[in-house]
Backbone atoms as SQL, in Angstrom:
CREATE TABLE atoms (id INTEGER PRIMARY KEY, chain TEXT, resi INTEGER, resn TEXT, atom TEXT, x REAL, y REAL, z REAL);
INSERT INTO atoms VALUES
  (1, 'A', 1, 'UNK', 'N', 154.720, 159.483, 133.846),
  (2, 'A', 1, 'UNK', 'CA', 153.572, 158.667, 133.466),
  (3, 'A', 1, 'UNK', 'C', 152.700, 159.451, 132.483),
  (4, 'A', 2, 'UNK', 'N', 152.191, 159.332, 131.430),
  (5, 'A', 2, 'UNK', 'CA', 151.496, 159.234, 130.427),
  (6, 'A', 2, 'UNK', 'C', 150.273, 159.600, 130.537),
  (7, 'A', 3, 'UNK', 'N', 149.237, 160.294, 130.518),
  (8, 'A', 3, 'UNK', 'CA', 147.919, 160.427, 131.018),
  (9, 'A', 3, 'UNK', 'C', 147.217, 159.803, 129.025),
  (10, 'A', 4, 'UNK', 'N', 146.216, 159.047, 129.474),
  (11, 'A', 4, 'UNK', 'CA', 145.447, 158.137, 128.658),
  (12, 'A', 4, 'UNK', 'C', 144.279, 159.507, 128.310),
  (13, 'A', 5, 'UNK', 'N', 144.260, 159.871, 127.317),
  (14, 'A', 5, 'UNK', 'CA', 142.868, 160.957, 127.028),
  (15, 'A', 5, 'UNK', 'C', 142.206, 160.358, 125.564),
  (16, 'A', 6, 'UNK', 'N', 141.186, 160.638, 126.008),
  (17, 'A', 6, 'UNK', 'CA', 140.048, 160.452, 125.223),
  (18, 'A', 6, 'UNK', 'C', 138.921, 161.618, 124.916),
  (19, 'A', 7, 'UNK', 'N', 138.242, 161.326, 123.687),
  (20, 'A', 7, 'UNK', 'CA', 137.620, 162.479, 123.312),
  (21, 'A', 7, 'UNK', 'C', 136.687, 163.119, 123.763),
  (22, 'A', 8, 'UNK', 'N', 136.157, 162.409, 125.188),
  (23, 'A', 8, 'UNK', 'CA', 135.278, 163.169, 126.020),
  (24, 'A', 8, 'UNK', 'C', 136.095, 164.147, 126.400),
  (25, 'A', 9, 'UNK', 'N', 137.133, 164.047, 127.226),
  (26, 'A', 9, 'UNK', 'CA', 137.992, 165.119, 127.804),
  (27, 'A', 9, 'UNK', 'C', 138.234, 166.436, 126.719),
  (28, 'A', 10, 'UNK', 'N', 138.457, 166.146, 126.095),
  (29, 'A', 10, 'UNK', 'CA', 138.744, 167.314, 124.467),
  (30, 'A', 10, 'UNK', 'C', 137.369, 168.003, 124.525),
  (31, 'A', 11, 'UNK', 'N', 136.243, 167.600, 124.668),
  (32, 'A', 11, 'UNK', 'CA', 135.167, 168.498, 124.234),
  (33, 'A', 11, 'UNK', 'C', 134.637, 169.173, 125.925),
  (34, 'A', 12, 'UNK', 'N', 134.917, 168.677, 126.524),
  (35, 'A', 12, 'UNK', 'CA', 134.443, 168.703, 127.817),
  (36, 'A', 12, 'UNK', 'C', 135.204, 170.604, 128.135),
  (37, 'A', 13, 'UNK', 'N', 136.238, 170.996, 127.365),
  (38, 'A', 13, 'UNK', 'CA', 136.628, 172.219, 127.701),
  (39, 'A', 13, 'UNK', 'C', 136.048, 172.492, 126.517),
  (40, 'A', 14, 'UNK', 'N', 135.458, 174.167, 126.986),
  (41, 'A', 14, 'UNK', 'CA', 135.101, 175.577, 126.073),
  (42, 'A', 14, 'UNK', 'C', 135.663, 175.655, 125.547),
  (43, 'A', 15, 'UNK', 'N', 136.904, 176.214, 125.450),
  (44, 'A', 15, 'UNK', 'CA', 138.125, 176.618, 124.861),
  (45, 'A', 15, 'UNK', 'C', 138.265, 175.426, 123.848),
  (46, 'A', 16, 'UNK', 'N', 138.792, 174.005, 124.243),
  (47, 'A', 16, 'UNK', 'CA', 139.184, 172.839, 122.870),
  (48, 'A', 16, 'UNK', 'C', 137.841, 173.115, 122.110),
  (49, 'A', 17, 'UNK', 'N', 136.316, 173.354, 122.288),
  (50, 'A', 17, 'UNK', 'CA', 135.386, 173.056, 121.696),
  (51, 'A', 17, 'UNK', 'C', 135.451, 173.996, 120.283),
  (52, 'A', 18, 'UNK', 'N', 135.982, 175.397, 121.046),
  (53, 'A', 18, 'UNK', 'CA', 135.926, 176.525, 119.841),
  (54, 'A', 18, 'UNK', 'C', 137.365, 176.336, 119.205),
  (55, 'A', 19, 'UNK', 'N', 138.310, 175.894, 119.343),
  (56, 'A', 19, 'UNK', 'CA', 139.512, 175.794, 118.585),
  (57, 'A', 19, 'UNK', 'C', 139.357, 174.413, 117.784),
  (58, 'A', 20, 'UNK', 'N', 138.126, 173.655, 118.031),
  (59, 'A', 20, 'UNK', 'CA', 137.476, 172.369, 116.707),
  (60, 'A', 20, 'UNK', 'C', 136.600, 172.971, 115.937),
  (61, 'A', 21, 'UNK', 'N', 136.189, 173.925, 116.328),
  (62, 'A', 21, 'UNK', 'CA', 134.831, 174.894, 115.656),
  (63, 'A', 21, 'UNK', 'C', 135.739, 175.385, 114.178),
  (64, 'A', 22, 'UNK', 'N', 136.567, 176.009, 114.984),
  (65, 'A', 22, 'UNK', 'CA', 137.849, 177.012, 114.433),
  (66, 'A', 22, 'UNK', 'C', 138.183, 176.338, 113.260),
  (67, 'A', 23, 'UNK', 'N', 138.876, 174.792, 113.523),
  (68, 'A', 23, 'UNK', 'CA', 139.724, 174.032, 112.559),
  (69, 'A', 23, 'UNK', 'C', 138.468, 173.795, 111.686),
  (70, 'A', 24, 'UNK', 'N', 137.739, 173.534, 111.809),
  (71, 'A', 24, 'UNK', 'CA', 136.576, 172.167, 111.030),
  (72, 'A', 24, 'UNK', 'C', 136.686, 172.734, 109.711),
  (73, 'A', 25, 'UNK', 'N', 136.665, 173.965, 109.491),
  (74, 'A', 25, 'UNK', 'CA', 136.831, 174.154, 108.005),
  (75, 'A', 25, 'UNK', 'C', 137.947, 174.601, 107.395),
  (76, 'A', 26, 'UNK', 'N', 138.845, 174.813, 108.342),
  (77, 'A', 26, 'UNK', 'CA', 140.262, 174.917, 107.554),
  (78, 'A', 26, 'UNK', 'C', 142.082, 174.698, 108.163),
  (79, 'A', 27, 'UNK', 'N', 142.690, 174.824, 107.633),
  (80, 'A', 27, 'UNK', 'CA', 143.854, 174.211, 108.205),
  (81, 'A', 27, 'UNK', 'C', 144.614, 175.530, 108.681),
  (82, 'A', 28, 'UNK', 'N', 145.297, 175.357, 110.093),
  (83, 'A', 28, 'UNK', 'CA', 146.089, 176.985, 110.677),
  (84, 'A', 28, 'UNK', 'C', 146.668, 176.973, 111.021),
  (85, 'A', 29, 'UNK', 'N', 148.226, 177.850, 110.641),
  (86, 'A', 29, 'UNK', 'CA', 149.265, 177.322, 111.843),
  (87, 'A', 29, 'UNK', 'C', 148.841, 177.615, 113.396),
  (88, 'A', 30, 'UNK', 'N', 149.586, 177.287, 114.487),
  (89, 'A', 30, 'UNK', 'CA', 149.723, 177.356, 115.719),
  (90, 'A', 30, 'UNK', 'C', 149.072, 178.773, 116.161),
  (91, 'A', 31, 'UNK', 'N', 149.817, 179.691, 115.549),
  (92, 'A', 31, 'UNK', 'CA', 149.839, 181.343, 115.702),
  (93, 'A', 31, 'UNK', 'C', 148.267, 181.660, 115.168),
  (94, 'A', 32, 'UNK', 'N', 147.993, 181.561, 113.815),
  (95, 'A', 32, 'UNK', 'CA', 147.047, 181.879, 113.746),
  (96, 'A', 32, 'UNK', 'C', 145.177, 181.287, 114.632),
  (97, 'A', 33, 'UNK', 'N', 145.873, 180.174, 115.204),
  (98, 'A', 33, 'UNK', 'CA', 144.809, 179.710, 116.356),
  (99, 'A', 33, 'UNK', 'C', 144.991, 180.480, 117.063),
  (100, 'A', 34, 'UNK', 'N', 146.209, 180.970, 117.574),
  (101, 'A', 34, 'UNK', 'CA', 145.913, 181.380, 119.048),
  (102, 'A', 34, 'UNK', 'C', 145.982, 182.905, 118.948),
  (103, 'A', 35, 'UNK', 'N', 145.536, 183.416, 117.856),
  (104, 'A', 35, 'UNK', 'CA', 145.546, 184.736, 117.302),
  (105, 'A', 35, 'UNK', 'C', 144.237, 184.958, 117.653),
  (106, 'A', 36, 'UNK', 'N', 143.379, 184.136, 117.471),
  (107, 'A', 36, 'UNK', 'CA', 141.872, 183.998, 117.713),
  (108, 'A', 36, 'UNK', 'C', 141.527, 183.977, 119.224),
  (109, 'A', 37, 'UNK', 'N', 142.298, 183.626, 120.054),
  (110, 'A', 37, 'UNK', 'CA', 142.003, 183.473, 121.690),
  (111, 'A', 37, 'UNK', 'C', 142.505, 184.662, 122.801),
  (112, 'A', 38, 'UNK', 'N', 141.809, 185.008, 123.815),
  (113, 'A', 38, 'UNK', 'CA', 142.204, 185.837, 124.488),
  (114, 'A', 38, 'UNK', 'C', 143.055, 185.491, 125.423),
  (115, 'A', 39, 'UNK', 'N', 144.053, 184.153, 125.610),
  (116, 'A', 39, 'UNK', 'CA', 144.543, 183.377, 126.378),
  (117, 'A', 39, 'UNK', 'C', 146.131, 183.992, 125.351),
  (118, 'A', 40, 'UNK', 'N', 146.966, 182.951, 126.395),
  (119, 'A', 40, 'UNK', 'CA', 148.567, 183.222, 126.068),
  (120, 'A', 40, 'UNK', 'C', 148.474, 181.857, 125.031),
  (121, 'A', 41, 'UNK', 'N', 149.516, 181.990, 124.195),
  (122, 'A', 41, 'UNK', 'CA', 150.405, 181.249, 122.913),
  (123, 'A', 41, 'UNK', 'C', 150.378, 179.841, 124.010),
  (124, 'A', 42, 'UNK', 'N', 151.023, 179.325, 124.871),
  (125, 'A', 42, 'UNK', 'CA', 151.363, 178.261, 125.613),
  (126, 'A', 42, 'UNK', 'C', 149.990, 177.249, 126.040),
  (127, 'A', 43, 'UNK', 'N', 149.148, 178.480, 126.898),
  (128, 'A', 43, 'UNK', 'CA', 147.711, 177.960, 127.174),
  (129, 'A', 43, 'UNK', 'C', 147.505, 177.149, 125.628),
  (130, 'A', 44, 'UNK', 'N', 147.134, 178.165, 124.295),
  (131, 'A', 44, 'UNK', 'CA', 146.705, 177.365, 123.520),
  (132, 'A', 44, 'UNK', 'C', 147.116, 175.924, 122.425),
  (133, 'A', 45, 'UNK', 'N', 148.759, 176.168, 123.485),
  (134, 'A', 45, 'UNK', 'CA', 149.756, 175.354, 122.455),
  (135, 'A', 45, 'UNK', 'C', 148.868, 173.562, 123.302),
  (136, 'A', 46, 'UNK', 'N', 148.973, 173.945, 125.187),
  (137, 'A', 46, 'UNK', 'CA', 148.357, 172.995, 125.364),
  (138, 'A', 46, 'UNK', 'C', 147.231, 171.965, 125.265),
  (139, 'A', 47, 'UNK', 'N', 146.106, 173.278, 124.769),
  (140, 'A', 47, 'UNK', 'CA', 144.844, 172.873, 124.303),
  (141, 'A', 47, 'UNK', 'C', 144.962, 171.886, 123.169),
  (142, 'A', 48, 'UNK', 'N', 146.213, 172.325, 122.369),
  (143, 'A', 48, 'UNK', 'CA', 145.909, 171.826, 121.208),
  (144, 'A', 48, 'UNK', 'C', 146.929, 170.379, 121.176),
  (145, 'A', 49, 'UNK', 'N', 147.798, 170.149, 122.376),
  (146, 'A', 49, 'UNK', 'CA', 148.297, 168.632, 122.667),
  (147, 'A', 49, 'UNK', 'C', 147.120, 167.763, 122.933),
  (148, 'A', 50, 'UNK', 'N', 145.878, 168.081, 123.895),
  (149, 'A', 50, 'UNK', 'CA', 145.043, 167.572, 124.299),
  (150, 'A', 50, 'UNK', 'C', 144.324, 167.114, 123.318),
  (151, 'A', 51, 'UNK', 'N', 144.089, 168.330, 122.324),
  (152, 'A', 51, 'UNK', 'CA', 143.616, 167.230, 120.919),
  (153, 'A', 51, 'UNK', 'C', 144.119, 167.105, 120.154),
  (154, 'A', 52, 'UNK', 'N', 145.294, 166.290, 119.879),
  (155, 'A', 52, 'UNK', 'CA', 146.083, 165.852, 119.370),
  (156, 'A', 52, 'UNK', 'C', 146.352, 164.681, 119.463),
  (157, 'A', 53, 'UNK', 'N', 146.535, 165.040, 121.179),
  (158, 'A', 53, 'UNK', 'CA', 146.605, 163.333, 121.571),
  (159, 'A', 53, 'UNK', 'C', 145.121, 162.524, 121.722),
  (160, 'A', 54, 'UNK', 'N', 143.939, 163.085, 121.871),
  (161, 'A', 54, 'UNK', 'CA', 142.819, 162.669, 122.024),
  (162, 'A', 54, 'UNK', 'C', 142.413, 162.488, 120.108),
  (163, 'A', 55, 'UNK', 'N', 143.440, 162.722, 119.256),
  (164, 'A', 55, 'UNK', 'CA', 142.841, 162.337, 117.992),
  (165, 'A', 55, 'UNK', 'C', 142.065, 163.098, 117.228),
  (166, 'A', 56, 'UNK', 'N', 141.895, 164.139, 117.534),
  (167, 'A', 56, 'UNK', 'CA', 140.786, 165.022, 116.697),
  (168, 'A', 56, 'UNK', 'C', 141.250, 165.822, 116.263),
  (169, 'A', 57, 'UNK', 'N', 142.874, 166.103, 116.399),
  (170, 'A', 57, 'UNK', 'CA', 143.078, 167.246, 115.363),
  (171, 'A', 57, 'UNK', 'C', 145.064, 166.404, 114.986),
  (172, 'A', 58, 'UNK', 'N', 145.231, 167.045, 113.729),
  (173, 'A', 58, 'UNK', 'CA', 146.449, 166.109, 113.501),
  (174, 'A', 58, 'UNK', 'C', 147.325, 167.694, 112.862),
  (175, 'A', 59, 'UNK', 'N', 148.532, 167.813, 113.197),
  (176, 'A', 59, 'UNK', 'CA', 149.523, 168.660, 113.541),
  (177, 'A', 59, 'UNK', 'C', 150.906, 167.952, 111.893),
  (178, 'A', 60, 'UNK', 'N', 150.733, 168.737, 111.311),
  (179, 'A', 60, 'UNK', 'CA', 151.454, 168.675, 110.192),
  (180, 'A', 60, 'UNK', 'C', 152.580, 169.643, 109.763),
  (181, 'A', 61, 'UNK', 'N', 153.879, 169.412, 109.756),
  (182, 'A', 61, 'UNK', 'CA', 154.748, 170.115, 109.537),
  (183, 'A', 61, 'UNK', 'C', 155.120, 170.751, 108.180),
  (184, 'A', 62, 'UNK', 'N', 155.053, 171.938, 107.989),
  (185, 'A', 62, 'UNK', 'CA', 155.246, 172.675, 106.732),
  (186, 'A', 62, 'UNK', 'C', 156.354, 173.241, 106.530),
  (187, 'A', 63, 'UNK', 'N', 157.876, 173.286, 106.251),
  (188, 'A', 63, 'UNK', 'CA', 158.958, 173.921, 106.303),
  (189, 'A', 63, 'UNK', 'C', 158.782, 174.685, 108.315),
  (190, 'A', 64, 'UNK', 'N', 158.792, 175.779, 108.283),
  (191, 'A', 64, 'UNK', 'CA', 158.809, 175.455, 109.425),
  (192, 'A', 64, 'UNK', 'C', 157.502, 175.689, 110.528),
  (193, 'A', 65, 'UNK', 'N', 156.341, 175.862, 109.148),
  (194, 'A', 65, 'UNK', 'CA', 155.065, 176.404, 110.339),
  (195, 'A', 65, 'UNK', 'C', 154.842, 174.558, 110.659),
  (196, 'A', 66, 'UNK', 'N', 153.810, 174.889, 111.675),
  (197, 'A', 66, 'UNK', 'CA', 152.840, 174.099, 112.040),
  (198, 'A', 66, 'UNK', 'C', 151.565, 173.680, 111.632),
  (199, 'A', 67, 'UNK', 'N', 151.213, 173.335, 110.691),
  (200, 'A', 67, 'UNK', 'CA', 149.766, 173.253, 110.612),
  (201, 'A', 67, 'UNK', 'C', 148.793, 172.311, 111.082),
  (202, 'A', 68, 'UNK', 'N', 147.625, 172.984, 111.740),
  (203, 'A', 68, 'UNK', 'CA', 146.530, 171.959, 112.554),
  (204, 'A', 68, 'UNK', 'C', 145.196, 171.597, 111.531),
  (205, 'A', 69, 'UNK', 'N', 144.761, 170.768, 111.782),
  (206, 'A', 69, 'UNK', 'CA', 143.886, 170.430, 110.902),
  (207, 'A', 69, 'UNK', 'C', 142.782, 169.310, 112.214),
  (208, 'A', 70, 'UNK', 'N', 141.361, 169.523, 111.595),
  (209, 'A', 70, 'UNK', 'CA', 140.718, 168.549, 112.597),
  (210, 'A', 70, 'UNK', 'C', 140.706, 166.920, 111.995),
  (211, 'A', 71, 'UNK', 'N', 140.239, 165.926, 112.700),
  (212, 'A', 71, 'UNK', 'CA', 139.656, 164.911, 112.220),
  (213, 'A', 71, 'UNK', 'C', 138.792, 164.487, 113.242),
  (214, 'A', 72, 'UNK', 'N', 137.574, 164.710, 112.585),
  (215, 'A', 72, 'UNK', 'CA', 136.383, 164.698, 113.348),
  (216, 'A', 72, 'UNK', 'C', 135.706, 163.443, 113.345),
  (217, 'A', 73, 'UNK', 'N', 136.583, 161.920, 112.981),
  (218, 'A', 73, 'UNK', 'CA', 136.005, 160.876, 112.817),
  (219, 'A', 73, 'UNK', 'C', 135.833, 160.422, 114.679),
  (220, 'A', 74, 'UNK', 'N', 136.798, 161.043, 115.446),
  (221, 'A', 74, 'UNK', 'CA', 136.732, 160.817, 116.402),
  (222, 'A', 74, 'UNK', 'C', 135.456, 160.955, 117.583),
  (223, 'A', 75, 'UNK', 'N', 134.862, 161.945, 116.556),
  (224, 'A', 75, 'UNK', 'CA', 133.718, 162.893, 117.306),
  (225, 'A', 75, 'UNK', 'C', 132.012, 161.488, 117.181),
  (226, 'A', 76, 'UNK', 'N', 132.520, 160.320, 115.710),
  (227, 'A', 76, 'UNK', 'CA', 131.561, 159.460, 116.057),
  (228, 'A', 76, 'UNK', 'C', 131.147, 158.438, 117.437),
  (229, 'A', 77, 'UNK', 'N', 132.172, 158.438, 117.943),
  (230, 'A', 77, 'UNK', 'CA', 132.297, 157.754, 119.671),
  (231, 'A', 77, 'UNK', 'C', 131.250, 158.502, 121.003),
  (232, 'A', 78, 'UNK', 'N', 131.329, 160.081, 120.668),
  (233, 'A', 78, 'UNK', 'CA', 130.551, 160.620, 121.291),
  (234, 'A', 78, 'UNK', 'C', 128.975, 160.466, 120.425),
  (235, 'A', 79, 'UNK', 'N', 128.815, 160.271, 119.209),
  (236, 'A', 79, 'UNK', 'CA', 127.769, 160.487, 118.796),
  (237, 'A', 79, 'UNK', 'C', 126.795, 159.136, 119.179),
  (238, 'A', 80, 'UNK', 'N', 128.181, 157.984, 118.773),
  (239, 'A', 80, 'UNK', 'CA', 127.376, 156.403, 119.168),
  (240, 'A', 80, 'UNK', 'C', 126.929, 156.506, 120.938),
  (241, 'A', 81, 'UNK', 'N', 127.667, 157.264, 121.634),
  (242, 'A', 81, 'UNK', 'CA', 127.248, 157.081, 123.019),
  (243, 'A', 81, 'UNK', 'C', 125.878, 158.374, 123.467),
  (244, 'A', 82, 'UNK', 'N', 125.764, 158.972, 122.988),
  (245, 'A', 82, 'UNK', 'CA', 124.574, 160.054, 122.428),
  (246, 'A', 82, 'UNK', 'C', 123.727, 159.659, 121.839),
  (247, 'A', 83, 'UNK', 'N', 123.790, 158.719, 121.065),
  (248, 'A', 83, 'UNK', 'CA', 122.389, 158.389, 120.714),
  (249, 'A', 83, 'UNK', 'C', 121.514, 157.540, 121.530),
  (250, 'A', 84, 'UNK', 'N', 122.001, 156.750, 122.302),
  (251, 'A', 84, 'UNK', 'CA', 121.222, 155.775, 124.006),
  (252, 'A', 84, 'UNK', 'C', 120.318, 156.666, 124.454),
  (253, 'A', 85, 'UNK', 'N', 120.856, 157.924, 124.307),
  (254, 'A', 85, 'UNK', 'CA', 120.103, 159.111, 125.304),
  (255, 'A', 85, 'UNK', 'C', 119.011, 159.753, 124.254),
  (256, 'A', 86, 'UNK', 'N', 119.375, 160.107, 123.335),
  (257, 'A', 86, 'UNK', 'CA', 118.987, 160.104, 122.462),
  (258, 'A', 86, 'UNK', 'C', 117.378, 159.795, 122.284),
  (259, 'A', 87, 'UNK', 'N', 117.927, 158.248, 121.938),
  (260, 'A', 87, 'UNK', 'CA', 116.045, 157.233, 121.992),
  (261, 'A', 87, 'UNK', 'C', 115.752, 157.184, 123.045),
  (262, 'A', 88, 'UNK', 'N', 116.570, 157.216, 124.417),
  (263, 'A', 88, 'UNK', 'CA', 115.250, 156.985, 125.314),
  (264, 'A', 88, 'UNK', 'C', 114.596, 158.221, 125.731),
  (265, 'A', 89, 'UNK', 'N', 115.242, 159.339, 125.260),
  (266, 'A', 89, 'UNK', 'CA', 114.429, 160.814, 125.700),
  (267, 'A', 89, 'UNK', 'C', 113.190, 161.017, 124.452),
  (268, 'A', 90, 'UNK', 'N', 113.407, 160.545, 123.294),
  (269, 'A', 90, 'UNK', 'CA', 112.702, 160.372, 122.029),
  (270, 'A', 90, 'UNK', 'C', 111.115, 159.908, 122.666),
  (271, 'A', 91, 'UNK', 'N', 111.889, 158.835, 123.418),
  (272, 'A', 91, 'UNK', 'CA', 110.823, 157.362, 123.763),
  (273, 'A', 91, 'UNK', 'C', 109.766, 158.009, 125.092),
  (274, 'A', 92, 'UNK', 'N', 110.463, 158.910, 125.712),
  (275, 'A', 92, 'UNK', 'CA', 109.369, 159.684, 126.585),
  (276, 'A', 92, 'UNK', 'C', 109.014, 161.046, 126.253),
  (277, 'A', 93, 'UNK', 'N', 109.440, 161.625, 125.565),
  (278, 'A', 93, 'UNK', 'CA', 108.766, 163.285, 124.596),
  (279, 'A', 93, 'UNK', 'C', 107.423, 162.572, 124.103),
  (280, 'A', 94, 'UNK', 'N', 107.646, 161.434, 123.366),
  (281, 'A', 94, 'UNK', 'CA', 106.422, 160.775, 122.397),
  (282, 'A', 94, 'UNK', 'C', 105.183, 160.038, 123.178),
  (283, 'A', 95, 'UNK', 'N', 105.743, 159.671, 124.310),
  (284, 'A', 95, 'UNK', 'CA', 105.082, 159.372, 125.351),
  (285, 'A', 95, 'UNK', 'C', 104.356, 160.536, 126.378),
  (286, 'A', 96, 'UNK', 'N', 104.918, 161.436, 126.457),
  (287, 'A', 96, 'UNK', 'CA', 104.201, 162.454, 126.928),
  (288, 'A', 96, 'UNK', 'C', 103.587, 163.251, 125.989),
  (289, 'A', 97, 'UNK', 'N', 103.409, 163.839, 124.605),
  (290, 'A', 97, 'UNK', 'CA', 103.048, 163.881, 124.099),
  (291, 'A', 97, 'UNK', 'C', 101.900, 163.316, 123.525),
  (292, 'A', 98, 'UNK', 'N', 101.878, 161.909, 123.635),
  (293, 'A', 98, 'UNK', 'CA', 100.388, 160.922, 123.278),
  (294, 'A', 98, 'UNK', 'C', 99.899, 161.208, 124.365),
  (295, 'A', 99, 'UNK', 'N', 99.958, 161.381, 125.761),
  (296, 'A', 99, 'UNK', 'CA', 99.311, 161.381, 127.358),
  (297, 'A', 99, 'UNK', 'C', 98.530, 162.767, 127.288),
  (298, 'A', 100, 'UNK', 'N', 99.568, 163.918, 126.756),
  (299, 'A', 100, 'UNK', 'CA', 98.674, 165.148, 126.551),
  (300, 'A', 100, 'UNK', 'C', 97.732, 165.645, 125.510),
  (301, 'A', 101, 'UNK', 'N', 97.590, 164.267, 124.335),
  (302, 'A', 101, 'UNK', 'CA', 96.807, 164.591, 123.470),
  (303, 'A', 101, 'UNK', 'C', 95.460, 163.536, 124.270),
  (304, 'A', 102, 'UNK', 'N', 95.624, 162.700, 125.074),
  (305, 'A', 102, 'UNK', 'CA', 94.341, 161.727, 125.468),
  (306, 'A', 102, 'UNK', 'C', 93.916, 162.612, 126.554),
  (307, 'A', 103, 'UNK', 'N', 94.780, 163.643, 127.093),
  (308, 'A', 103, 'UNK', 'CA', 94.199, 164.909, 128.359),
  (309, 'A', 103, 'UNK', 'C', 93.392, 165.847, 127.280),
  (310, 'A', 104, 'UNK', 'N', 93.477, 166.279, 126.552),
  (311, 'A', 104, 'UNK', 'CA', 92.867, 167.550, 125.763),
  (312, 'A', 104, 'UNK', 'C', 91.829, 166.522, 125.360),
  (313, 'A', 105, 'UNK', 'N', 91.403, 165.078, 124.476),
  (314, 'A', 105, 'UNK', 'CA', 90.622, 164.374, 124.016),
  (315, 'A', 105, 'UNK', 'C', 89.607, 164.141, 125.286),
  (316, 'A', 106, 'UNK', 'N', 89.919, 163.731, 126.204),
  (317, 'A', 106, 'UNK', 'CA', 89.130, 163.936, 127.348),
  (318, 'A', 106, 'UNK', 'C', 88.417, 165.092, 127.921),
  (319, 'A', 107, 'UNK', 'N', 89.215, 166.191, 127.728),
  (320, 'A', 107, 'UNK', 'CA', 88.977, 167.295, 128.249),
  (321, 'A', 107, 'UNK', 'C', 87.673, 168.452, 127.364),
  (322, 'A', 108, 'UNK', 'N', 87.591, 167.853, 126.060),
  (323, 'A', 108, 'UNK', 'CA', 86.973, 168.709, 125.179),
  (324, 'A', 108, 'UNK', 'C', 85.563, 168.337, 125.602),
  (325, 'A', 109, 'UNK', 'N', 84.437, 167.176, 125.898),
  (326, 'A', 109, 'UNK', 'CA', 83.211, 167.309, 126.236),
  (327, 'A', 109, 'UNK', 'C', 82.967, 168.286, 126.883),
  (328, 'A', 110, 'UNK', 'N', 83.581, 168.013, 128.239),
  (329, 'A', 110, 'UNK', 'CA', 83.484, 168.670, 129.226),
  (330, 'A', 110, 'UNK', 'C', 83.157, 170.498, 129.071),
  (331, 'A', 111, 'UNK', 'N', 84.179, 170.645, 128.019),
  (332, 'A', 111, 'UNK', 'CA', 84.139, 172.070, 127.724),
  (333, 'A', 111, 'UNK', 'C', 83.031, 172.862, 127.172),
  (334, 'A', 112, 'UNK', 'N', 82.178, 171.722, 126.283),
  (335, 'A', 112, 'UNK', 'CA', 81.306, 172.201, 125.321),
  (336, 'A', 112, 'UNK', 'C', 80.404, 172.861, 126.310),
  (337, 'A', 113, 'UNK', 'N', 79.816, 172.344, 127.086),
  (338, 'A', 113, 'UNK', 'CA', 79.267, 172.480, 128.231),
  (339, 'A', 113, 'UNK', 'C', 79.223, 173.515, 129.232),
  (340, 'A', 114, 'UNK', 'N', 80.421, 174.045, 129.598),
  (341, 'A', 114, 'UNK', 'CA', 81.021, 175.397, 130.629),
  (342, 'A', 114, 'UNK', 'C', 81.146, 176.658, 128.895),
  (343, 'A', 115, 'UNK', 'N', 81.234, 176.143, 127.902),
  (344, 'A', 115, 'UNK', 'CA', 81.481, 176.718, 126.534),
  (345, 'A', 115, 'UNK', 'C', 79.654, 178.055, 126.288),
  (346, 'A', 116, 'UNK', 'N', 78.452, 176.941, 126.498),
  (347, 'A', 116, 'UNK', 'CA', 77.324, 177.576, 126.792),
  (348, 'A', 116, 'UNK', 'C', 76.885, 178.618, 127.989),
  (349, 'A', 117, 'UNK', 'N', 77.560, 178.046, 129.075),
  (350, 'A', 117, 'UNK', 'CA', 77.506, 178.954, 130.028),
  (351, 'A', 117, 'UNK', 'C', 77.665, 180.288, 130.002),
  (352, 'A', 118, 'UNK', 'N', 79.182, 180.733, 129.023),
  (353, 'A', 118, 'UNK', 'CA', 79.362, 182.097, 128.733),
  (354, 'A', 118, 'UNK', 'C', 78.770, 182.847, 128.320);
């Protein structure tokens, strides 16, 4: 049976996050990814099925290397579901923010006052 992955799962590991870091600006065979990791050749061969099959990185054959490359169009799915959170954390920073400027606006008479005392 087939396991269904999607691009949450791909970012959700350390390891896939820095081997998209890795690709984003250039194309590498197999070896030279996992030249970069303190893990075994296999560990990173799997990492890199996971995004493969999750779409974010596409595996191109060169005589006989491998080359990986990202495609980060995939990465807009997480961004459209990130932004919900997004505005409504927006929507209460700005809201607490106006609450602590009507606390200090309130708070300044008061001060002028204990201000003479000193």
């Amino acid at each position: 049976m087939e396991l269904r992955r999607d691009v949450f799962q791909a970012i959700a590991d350390p390891t896939r996050r820095e081997i998209i870091d890795l690709l984003s600006n250039q194309s590498m065979n197999l070896n030279s990814v996992a030249g970069h990791f303190d893990i075994s050749r296999p560990a990173i061969s799997k990492h890199i099925k996971i995004l493969t099959e999750c779409g974010l990185i596409i595996i191109k054959q060169t005589g006989r290397e491998r080359y990986c490359k990202t495609d980060l169009h995939k990465l807009q799915e997480v961004d459209l579901w990130l932004n919900r959170y997004r505005e409504f954390w927006n929507k209460k920073l700005d809201a607490l923010g106006s609450y602590l400027e009507r606390q200090d606006d309130a708070d300044l008479p008061k001060d002028k006052n204990h201000l003479k005392n000193k």
